[in-house]
C-alpha positions in Angstrom: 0.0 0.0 0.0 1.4 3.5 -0.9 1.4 5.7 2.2 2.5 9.2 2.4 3.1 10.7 5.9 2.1 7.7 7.2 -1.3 7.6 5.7 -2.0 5.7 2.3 -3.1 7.4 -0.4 -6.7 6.1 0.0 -6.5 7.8 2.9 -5.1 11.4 1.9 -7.9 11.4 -0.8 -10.5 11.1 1.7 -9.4 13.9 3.4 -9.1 16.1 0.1 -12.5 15.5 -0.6 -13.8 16.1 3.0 -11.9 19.0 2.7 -12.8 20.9 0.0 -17.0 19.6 0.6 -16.3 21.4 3.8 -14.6 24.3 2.1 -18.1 25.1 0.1 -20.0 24.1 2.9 -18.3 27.3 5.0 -18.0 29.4 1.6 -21.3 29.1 -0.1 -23.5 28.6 3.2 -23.5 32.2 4.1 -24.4 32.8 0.3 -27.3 30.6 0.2 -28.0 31.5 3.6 -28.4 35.0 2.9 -30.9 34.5 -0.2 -32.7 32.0 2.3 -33.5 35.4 4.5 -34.0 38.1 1.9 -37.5 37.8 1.3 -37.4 39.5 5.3 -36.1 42.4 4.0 -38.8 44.9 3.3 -37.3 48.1 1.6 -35.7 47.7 -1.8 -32.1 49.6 -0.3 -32.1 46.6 2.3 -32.0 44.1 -0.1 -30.3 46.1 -2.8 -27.3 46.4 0.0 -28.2 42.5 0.9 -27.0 41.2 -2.7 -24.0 43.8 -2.7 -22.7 42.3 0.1 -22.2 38.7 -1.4 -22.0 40.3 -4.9 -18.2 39.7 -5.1 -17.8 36.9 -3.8 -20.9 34.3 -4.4 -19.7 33.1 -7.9 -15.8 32.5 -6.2 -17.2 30.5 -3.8 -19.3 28.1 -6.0 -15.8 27.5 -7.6 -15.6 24.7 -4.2 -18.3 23.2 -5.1 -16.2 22.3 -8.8 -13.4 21.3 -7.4 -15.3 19.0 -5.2 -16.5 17.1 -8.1 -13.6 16.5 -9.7 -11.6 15.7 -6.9 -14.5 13.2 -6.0 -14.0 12.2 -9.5 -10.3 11.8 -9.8 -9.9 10.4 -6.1 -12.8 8.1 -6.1 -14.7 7.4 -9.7 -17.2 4.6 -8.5 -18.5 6.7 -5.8 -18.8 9.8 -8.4 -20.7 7.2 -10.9 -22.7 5.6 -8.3 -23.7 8.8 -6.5 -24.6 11.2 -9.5 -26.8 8.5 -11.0 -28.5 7.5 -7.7 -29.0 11.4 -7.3 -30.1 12.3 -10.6 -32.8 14.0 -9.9 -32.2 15.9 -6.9 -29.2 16.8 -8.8 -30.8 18.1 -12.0 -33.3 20.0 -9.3 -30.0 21.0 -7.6 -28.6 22.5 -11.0 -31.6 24.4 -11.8 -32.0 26.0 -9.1 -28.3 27.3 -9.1 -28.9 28.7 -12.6 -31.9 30.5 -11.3 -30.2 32.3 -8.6 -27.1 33.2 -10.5 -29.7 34.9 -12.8 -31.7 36.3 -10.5 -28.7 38.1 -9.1 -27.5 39.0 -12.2 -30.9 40.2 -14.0 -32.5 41.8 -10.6 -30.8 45.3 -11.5 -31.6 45.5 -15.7 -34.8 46.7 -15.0 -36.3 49.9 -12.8 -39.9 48.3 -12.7 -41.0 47.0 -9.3 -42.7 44.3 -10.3 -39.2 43.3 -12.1 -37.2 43.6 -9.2 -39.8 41.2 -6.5 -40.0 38.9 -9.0 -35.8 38.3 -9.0 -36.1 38.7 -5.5 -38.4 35.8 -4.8 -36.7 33.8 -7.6 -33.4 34.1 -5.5 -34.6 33.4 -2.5 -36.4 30.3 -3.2 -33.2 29.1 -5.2 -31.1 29.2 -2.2 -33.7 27.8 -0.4 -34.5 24.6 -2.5 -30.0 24.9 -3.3 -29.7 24.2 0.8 -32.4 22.0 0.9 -31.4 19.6 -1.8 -27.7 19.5 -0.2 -28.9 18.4 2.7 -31.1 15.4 1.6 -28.7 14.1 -0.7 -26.4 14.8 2.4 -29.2 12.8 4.7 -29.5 10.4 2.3 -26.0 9.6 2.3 -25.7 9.5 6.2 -28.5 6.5 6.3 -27.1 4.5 3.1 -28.3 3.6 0.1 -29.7 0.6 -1.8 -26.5 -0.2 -3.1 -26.2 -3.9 -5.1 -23.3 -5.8 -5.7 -22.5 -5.0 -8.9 -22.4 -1.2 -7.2 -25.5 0.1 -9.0 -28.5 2.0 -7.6 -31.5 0.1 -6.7 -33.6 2.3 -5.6 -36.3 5.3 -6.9 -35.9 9.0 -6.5 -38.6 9.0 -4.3 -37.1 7.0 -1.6 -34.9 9.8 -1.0 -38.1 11.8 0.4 -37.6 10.3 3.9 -38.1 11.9 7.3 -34.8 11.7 8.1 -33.1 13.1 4.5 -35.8 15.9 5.1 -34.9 16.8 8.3 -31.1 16.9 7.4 -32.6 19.4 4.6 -34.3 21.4 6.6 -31.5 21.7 8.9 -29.2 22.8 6.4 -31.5 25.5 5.9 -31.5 26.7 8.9 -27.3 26.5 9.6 -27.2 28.3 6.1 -29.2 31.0 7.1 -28.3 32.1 10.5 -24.8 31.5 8.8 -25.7 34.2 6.0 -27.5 36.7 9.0 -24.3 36.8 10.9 -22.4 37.3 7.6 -24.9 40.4 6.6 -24.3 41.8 10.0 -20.3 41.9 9.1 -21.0 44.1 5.3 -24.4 46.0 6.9 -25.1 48.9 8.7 -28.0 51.5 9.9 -31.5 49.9 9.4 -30.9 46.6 8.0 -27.9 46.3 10.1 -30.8 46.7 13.1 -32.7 44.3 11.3 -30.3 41.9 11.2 -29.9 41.7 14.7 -33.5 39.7 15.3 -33.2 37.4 12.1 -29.9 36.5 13.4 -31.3 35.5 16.8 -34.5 34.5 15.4 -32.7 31.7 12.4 -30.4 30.6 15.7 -33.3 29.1 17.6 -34.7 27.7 14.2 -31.5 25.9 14.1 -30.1 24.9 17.6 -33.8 23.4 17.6 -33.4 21.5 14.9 -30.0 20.4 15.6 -30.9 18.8 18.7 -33.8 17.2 17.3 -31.4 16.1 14.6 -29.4 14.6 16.8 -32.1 12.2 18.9 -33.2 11.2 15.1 -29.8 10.4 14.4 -29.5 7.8 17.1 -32.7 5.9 15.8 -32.3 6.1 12.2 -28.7 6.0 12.1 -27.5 3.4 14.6 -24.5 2.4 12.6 -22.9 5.7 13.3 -23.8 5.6 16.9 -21.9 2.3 17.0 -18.9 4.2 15.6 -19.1 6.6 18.2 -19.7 4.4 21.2 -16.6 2.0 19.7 -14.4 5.4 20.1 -15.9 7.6 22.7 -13.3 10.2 22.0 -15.5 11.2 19.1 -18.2 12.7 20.8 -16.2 15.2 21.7 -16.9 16.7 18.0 -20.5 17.2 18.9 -20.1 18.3 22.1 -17.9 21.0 20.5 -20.6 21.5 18.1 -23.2 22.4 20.7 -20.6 24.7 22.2 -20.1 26.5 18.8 -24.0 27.1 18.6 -24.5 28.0 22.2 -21.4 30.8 21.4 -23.2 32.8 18.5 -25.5 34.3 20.6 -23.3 35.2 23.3 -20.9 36.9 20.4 -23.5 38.6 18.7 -24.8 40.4 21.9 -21.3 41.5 22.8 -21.4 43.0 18.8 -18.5 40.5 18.3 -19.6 39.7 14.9 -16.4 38.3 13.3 -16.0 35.9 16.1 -19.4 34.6 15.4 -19.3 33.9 11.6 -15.9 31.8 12.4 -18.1 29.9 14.5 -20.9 29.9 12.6 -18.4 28.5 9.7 -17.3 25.9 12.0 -20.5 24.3 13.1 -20.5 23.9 8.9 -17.2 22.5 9.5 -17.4 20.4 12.6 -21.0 18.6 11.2 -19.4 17.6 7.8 -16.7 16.2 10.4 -19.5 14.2 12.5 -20.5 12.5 9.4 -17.4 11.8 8.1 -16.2 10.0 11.6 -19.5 7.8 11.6 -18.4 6.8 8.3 -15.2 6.5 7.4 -13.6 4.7 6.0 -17.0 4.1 3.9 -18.4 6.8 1.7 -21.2 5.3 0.5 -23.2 2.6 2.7 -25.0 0.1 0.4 -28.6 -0.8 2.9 -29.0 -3.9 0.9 -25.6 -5.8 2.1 -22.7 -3.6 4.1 -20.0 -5.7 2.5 -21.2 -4.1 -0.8 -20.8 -0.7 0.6 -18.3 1.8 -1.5 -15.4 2.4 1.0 -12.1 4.2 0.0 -10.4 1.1 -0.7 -12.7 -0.7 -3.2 -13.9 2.4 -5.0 -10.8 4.4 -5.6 -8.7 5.4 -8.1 -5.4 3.4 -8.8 -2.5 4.2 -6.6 -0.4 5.6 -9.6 -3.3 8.1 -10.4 -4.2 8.6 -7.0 -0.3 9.8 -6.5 -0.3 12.2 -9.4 -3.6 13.8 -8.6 -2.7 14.6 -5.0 0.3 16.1 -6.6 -2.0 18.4 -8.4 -4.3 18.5 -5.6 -1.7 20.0 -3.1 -0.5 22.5 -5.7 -4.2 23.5 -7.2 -6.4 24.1 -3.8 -4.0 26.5 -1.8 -4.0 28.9 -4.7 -7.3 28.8 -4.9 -8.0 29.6 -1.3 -5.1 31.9 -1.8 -6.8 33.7 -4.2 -10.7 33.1 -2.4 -8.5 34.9 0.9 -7.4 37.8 -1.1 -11.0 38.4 -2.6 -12.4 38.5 0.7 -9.5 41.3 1.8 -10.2 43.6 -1.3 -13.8 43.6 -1.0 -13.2 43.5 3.0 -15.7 46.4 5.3 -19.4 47.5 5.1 -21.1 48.0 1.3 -21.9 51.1 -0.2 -24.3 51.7 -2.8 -23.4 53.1 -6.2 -24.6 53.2 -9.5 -22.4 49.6 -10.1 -24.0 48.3 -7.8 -26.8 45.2 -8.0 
């Protein structure tokens, strides 16, 4: 087995992928989170400054979400052919709704007429609504398993993936995304939105920390392969744990008007969830509910060593320019917006 660092490149892969998943997690959560709320803006400067305040950087940060593909692609190719088939329509729903809201964004200001600019403004916010929502069933969907066979095609419909559980990851994700994209606002806002803010922010926390916890007890009864992952290590649940203390810390920040603080953990809780699932897991990515020995683990479904050795080459080389460059972005554009005639 190749190992580098001590790790085999199975190994190293998994991690790349976890990664840069997480990375657009952190990135484009505050994005989608901030469409999620607009619709509770009121006055057309509000959401006018709203859309300025992701304007630089939404389409940057959806560049994560490509490189997640292909280094789920180039790292592991069964589990990219086995997942985007079994997904295919949540995906396709997935892709339109990213179209519309790049649109919306785009076409919201081409027009003066009021009936143009709510009509963009409830086609964005509904995007990044049913964006979140699909990311977090395929995500749920992925935490329980899926009818995997041994010749490591789908057997299943798209409608199984419409379970209480898949939907309550959904509608989770929702939630995180938009108390993620509040506390984000609050950094680029001032004056009366800025004020405005302040209750959605506290308002989308209890959304969330509610469903979290009710995530959690669902977890344990539809999930009891991860909980037996967790008992077998009890270090682990010292991730949760942390998690609960991330959420319990927004508020706290927020009322002391330490806002930066509180997106960093409101990025984490992104962070330290994606790094739940991927303990209960690993080292399978895909669970098959039919037979577990015909589950998709990083062993069976990866890439050749040789390729998997080059591409991590490339990988280490390729991702830290683009967060490089994702860093700088943020610095230039950095402080509260300001209207203008370029603006959205």
């Amino acid at each position: 087995m190749t190992t580098f660092l001590g790790l085999d490149l199975a190994v190293w892969w998994f991690l790349v992928v976890g990664a840069v998943f997480t990375g657009y997690a952190v990135l484009d959560g505050f994005d989608l989170g901030a469409g999620a709320i607009h619709m509770f803006f009121k006055r057309e400067e509000s959401r006018r400054v709203a859309l300025n305040a992701i304007g630089p950087v939404w389409d940057g940060n959806e560049v994560w979400l490509v490189i997640g593909g292909g280094t789920l692609f180039a790292g592991f190719p069964v589990v990219y052919g086995t997942v985007f088939s079994a997904f295919y329509v949540p995906f396709m729903l997935f892709l339109v709704a990213l179209i519309f809201r790049a649109i919306s964004i785009e076409f919201r200001s081409k027009e003066k007429m009021g009936w143009w600019h709510k009509m963009w403004d409830w086609s964005y916010s509904v995007a990044s609504i049913v964006v979140a929502l699909s990311l977090g069933v395929v995500l749920g969907n992925i935490i329980q398993g899926l009818p995997i066979g041994a010749d490591r095609e789908f057997h299943g419909n798209w409608l199984s993936f419409l379970n209480p559980y898949a939907l309550l990851v959904g509608l989770t994700t929702v939630a995180l995304f938009a108390q993620h994209g509040a506390v984000y606002l609050l950094l680029k806002t001032e004056n009366r939105i800025f004020t405005r803010l302040t209750l959605i922010v506290r308002q989308t926390l209890r959304v969330f920390t509610g469903l979290y916890l009710l995530l959690s007890v669902a977890t344990l009864w539809y999930v009891p392969h991860m909980l037996r992952v967790f008992l077998a290590q009890p270090w682990l649940f010292a991730v949760p744990l942390l998690t609960l203390g991330l959420v319990l810390s927004i508020g706290r920040l927020v009322r002391r008007r330490r806002y930066f603080p509180a997106f960093l953990c409101s990025g984490s809780i992104a962070a330290m969830l994606l790094l739940t699932v991927a303990a209960g897991l690993f080292p399978v990515l895909v669970r098959s509910t039919l037979n577990p020995a015909w589950s998709l683990t990083i062993y069976n479904a990866a890439s050749s060593h040789k390729s998997l050795g080059i591409m991590l080459t490339i990988a280490a080389i390729g991702i830290p320019l683009v967060a490089t460059y994702t860093g700088f972005v943020f610095w230039v554009f950095r402080g509260k917006v300001r209207l203008d005639d370029a603006s959205y």
